[in-house]
Structures are given as C-alpha cells and as structure tokens.
Steps between C-alpha positions, in 0.01 A plus 500: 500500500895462613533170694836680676386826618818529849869406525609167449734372779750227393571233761862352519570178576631422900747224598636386815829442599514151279411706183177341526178668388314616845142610492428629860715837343275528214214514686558747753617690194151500317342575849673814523448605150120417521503656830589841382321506197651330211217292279754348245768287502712322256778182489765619195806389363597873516492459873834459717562088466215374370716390222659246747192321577388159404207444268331302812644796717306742253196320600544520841503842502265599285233290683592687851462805333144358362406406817638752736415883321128519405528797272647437158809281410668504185713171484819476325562209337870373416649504080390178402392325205128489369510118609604579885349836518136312436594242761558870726150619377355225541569409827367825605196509342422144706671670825339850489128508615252635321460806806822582421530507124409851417766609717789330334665569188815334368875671377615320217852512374580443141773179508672535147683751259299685290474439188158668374163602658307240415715289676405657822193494449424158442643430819264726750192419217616127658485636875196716486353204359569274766520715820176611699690867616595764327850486286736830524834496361791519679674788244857438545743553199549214294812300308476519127516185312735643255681686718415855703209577742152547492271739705086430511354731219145685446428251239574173673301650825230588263479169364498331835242691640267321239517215679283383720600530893826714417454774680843688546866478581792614716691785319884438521649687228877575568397865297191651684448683128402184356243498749392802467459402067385170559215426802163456308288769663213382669529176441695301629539486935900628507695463823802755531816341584749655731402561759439845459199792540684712290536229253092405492436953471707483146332178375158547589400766322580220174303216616668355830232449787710356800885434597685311729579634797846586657476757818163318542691181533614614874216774606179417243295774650683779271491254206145572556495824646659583140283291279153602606587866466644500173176278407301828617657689237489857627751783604549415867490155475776526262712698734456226780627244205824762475573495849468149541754446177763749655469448845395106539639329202790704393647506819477106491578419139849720501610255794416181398555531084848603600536146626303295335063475522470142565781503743389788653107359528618194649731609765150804570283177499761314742528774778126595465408112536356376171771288364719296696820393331633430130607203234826529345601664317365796609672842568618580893498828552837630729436701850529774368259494216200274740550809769432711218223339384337426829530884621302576157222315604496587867482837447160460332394396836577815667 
C-alpha cells in the first residue's frame, strides 16, 4: 500500500524585512494548500533558500509545518554528518508525538563524495536505525571521490530498500533517462522532481508514484484536478490530464523557466501572500520580469 498516493507541495522558507525567518507566512501558506486540497507537504533542500537556513532555523520550520498541516509532512533534513544528523533525528523523535508519527517521514541528504555503495548504505542502515519515521532519500547527483559525478542507481536503491524504514526517495537526476533505467519498480515510494505533470506521466509508468509540484505551488486544485484523473487510468480522464498540461502548466512553466523557477515561485508566493521577503543573497527580479511574472499568475484567476 503507497504511503504517498497525491502531490507533494514543497514549502519555502519566509523572511521579513531583517532576513529573519518569519512563521506567520508559512502558515497561512499551509492553510491555503490544505484548504484546497493538498494532503502532502514537504521541507527540501531543493526548495528556493532553504539552503540558507540555520540548522536551529531547520528546526523551526519543520516543527510549524508538524504542527500546522495535519495531512502528511515529509521533513527535509539539512547535509550533515551521521553524528549531527542523529542529534536532528533524535530530537524529533522526542518532539514529534506519537498522533503524529505516521504522518511524518524524513528527506535525507547524503553529506559526502561517493566513493562506493556500501558506503551509503551504512549511513541510512545508521538512520533507519535510529529514527522512528520513515527514511527517503533525497536523490540529488553526487561528487565522486576520485573525481566525476554520481547519479542514484537501480542497485544502490535496491539495496536500500532492504532496510528497514527506507521507504523511497526524491528523484533528481540531471538526465530524466537515468530515471527512466534506474527507479526500482514497485518498490521503493519515488517523488518526481521538477515540478512538472508532464515530468511524473514519463516516469511513472517505471516505478515513480508522486512528484513535486510546480503549477500546484500557486493554484493546488489542478495539481489535483490532474493527479486524481490520471490515477483513474481511463481515456477521458487522460484527456482532462492533457488539457490541464497544455493549457494550465505549459502556459505557466514557459514564463517562469525563462527566468528562473525559484525566482519565479518566490516573487508568485510574494504577490499571492505566502512568503514575505528574502535573505541575501538571493536573486531580485527587475520590473520588468516581476510584472511578467505576476500577470502569469493573475491570469489564472480570471
């Protein structure tokens, strides 16, 4: 039985005018996306400036997500070593409630180059271990000890689906055909990176069950308008999914990858009220480009 079975939402840090970490933004935020429908949500380091966070800032708003959505979270922790990320684990597994636990699972990014499998193993064998959620891994490309790069493979994902309480991971290959050769079909829980419907209709016929959202970032009710009818798997369901691609998310996606997603989200997320303000050294966008952006959105209103 899939634990992730609807679009996961990621939620972007807010700041006020101090480049301080502000709250009050977040939570309107996971109002509006529980409000019209969304049941998952997710704190990543693939989200806009999360990066630029504290550890302690980490915390802060991973617990106001814990506390504020009541469907699932999945909490991204930052790249830290096994030492600290226990102390992380650990101080959720005495913060968390037991209520809440099956509706938590934690995003774990691999800290070091690689150097073999086994390596990588060791270390989530460690955090499963330890942690009283379930692990997914946070599938980002990795440095090569002896030089070159290093993309998640079928036979690592196999391996770490043995353990015990690893249940899946964020696909973020830079080639969606290693994606397509390398998600372990049916089992493992695999969360589609980019944004994208059209990204989650290529990979899920080879093992991906979710992805993150992007025009459901802004408007979540065609995130879901799109999800539950490709989930029903039959002619015209499909051509509501098509309609929605070309007419919803295209539309969107030609605007705001011309100038950048994150800076694009954020400056959506600004004028529709979710974040605030920025921490240096973040990307302004010019006139020009925020008019842009901001007549995208608004004409989703109409």
């Amino acid at each position: 039985m899939r634990k992730f079975n609807s679009p996961v939402y990621p939620i972007p840090p807010s700041f006020n005018q101090d480049e301080e970490l502000e709250l009050t933004s977040t939570i309107k935020y996971l109002d509006y996306i529980s409000r019209e429908g969304g049941k998952i949500v997710m704190t990543t380091a693939g989200t806009s400036q999360y990066n630029l966070l504290s550890t302690d800032e980490v915390r802060s708003l991973n617990i106001c997500v814990v506390e504020c959505f009541k469907e699932q979270k999945i909490l991204g922790l930052p790249a830290l070593s096994l030492k600290h990320i226990k102390e992380e684990i650990e101080f959720l597994n005495t913060f968390i409630l037991d209520q809440e636990r099956d509706k938590v699972s934690l995003l774990i990014l691999f800290p070091e180059r690689y150097y073999d499998d086994q390596q990588i193993v060791d270390y989530f064998a460690e955090i499963c271990e330890l942690s009283n959620f379930p692990i997914l891994v946070h599938g980002n490309m990795l440095k090569k000890g002896m030089g070159g790069t290093y993309e998640y493979s079928k036979p690592l994902l196999e391996e770490l689906s043995k353990l015990d309480g690893f249940i899946g991971m964020k696909e973020e290959a830079e080639n969606m055909m290693h994606s397509t050769n390398h998600i372990p079909e049916d089992k493992l829980e695999v969360i589609v990176a980019g944004g994208s419907m059209r990204r989650f209709w290529c990979l899920e016929p080879h093992g991906a069950t979710t992805y993150l959202a992007g025009l459901g970032s802004f408007y979540p009710r065609w995130e879901e308008l799109f999800y539950s009818n490709y989930l029903e798997n039959t002619s015209d369901s499909y051509c509501i999914c098509v309609q929605i691609i070309q007419n919803k998310e295209t539309p969107l996606f030609d605007v705001f990858m011309t100038v950048g997603w994150h800076l694009s989200m954020r400056t959506a997320l600004k004028h529709l009220g979710f974040v605030k303000s920025d921490r240096k050294p973040f990307k302004q966008p010019n006139k020009e480009t925020e008019a842009k952006i901001i007549h995208t959105i608004e004409s989703y209103e109409k």
